[in-house]
C-alpha positions in Angstrom: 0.0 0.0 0.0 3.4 2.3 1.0 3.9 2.4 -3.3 0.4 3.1 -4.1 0.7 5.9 -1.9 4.1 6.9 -3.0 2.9 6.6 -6.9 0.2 8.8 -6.0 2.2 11.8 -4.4 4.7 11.4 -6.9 2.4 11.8 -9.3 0.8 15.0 -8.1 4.0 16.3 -7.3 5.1 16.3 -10.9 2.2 17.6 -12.2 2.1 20.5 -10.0 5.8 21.6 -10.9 4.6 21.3 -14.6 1.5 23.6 -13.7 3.7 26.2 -11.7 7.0 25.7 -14.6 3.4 26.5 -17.2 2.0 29.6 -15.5 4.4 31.3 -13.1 8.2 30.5 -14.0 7.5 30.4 -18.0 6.0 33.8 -18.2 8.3 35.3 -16.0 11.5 34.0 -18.0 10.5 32.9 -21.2 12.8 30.3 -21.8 11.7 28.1 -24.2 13.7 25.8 -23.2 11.5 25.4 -20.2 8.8 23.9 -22.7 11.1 20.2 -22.3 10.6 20.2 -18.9 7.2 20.6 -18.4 6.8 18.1 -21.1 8.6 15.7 -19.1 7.4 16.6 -16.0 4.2 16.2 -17.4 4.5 12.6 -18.8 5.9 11.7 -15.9 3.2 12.4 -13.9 0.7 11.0 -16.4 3.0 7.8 -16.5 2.9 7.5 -12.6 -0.6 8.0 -12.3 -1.2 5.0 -14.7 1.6 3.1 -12.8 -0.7 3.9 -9.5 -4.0 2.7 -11.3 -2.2 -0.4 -12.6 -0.6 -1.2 -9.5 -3.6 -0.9 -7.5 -5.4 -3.2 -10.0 -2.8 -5.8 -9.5 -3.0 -5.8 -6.0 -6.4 -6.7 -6.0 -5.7 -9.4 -8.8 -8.2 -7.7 -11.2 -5.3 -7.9 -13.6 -2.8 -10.4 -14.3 0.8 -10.0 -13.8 2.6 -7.9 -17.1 6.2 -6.6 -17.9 7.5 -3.7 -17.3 7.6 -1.9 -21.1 5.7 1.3 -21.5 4.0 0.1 -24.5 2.9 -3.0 -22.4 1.6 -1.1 -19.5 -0.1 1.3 -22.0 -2.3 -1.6 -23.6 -3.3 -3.3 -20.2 -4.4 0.2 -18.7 -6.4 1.1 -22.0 -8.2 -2.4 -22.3 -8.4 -3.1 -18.4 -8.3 -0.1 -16.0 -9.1 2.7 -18.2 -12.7 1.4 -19.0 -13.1 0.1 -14.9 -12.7 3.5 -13.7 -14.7 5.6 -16.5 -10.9 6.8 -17.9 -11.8 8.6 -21.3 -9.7 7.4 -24.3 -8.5 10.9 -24.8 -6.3 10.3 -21.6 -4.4 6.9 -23.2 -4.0 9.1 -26.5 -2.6 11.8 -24.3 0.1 9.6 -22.6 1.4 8.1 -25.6 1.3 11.7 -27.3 3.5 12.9 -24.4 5.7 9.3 -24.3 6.3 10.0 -28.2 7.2 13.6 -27.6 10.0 12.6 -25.1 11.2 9.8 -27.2 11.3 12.0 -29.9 13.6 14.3 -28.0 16.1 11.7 -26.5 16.7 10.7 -30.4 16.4 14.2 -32.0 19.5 15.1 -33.3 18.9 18.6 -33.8 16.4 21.2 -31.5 16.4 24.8 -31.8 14.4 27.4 -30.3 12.8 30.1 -32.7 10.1 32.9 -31.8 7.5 31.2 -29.2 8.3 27.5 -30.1 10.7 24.5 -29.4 11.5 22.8 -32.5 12.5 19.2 -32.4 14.2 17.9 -35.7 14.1 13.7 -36.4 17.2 12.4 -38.4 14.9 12.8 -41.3 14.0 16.6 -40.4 10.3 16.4 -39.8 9.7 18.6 -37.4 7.5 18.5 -33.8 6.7 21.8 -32.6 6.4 22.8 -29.0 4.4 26.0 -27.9 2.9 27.3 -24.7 -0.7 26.9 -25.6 -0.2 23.2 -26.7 1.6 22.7 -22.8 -1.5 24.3 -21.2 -3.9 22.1 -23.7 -1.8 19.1 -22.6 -1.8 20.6 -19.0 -5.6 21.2 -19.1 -6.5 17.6 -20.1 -4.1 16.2 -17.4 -5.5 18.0 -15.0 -8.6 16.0 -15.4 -7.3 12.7 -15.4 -4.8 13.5 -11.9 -8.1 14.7 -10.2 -10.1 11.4 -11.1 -6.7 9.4 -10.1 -6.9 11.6 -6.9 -10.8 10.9 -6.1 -10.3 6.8 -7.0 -7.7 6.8 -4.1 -9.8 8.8 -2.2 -12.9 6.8 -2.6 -10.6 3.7 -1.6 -9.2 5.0 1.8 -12.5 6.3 2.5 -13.9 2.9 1.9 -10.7 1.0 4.3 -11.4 3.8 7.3 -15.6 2.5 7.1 -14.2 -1.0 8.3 
């Protein structure tokens, strides 16, 4: 139960230094640089939210045991969990948006910052574009799914304290 709990405030803590790095230290510096971290601060969260969901359903054994790869864990919360707990698709879309985004980066040779954007270059020079109304989209739509991760635990230690 001490890692569902430590998933949880992991989780929360990540997203909120990708909310405060989105509305209070972005405008005050405009670095775009700043755009990577929130993005990965971001995914990270998401990505320990769903390990906290997953976790939880495996301690219960309402799911049997899988590896540890993204893509693995992706596919058993999207056809297990997500649909158990009322998780809109838009959220598994969103995680693997975010996962590709940072995968993206770690192989990018080439990213360059130019106006209000964060351009990431693939070997092939197609280009992903980064700008701060995309991060407070993405920011926006997580918000939603760390507040129904937050009210699932919630629900669950208020049903433990009634026994």
């Amino acid at each position: 139960m001490e890692v569902l709990r430590s998933l949880i405030k992991e989780a929360n803590m990540l997203f909120n230094t990708a909310d405060h790095l989105t509305y209070i230290t972005y405008p005050t510096v405009r670095e775009n640089k700043l755009m990577i971290t929130i993005i990965e601060n971001l995914y990270n969260s998401l990505s320990k939210g769903m390990d906290a969901i997953l976790y939880y359903d495996r301690m219960y054994k309402r799911i049997s045991p899988f590896s540890d790869n993204f893509n693995v864990k992706l596919e058993v919360f999207k056809t297990k969990c997500a649909p158990r707990y009322n998780i809109d698709r838009e959220f598994v879309l969103l995680i693997n948006d975010l996962k590709q985004i940072v995968d993206h980066r770690k192989t990018s040779p080439i990213e360059f910052s130019r106006n209000d954007r964060y351009i990431i270059c693939s070997e092939d020079y197609r280009m992903k574009s980064l700008t701060i109304e995309k991060l407070k989209e993405y920011l926006a739509k997580s918000k939603t799914f760390i507040g129904k991760l937050n009210n699932i635990f919630r629900e669950h230690d208020r049903r433990i304290r009634q026994y």
